[in-house]
PADREN-437793 format. One line per 8 residues: their letters; for each residue y negated, z, x of C-alpha. Coordinates in steps of 0.5 Angstrom, whole numbers. Last residue first. Layout:
# residues N
A> Y Z X  ...
END
This chain:
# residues 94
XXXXXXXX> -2 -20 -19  -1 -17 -26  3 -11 -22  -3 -10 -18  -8 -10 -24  -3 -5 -27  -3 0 -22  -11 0 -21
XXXXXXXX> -13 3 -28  -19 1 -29  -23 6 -35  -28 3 -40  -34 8 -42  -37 8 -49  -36 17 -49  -31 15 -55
XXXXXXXX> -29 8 -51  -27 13 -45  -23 19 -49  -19 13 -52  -18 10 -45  -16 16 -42  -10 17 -47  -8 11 -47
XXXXXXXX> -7 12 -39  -4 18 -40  2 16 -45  3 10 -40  4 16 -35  8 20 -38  13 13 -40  13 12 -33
XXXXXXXX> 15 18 -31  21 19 -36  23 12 -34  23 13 -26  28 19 -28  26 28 -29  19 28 -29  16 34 -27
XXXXXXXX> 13 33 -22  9 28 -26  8 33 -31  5 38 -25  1 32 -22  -2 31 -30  -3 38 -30  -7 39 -23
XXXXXXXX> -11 33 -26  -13 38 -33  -14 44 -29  -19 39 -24  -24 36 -31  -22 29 -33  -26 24 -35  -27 22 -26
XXXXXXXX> -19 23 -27  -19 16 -31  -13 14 -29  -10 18 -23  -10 15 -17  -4 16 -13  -2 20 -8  5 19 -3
XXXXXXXX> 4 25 1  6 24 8  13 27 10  11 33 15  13 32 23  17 37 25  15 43 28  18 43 34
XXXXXXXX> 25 45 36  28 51 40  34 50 44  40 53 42  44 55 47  51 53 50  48 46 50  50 45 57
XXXXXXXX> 42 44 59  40 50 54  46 54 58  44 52 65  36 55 64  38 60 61  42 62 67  37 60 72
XXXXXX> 32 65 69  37 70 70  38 69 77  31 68 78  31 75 80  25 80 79
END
């Protein structure tokens, strides 16, 4: 087999002629929060929460989902005679 053909290629990536073939890019690292109360939580119902926050259109719709969460956890920990940390708010009062 000639090199000829090899060469060609070769001279074409290098002029730009041929689109060169590109390495995977590197994915975006995931941004992931803790959930409040997910240990009172089963799997589905985390996988829900995700889906709501998706799901949220503005800032201000995420937050307010949140809020409503994180009440929500905290009446399921008090009837079970358990407090819940919510880290997000401990970092915002600091």
């Amino acid at each position: 087999m000639s090199a000829f053909p090899l060469r060609l290629v070769l001279i074409l990536l290098l002029c730009g002629a041929l689109p060169a073939v590109a390495a995977p890019a590197e994915p975006a690292p995931v941004q992931r929060e803790i959930i409040p109360g997910s240990e009172l939580m089963t799997s589905q119902e985390r996988e829900r929460y995700r889906l709501r926050l998706r799901g949220a259109g503005t800032p201000q719709e995420r937050e307010r989902l949140r809020a409503e969460h994180v009440k929500a956890m905290e009446e399921r920990a008090r009837l079970q005679g358990l407090t819940i940390i919510d880290y997000s708010r401990e970092k915002k009062a600091k």
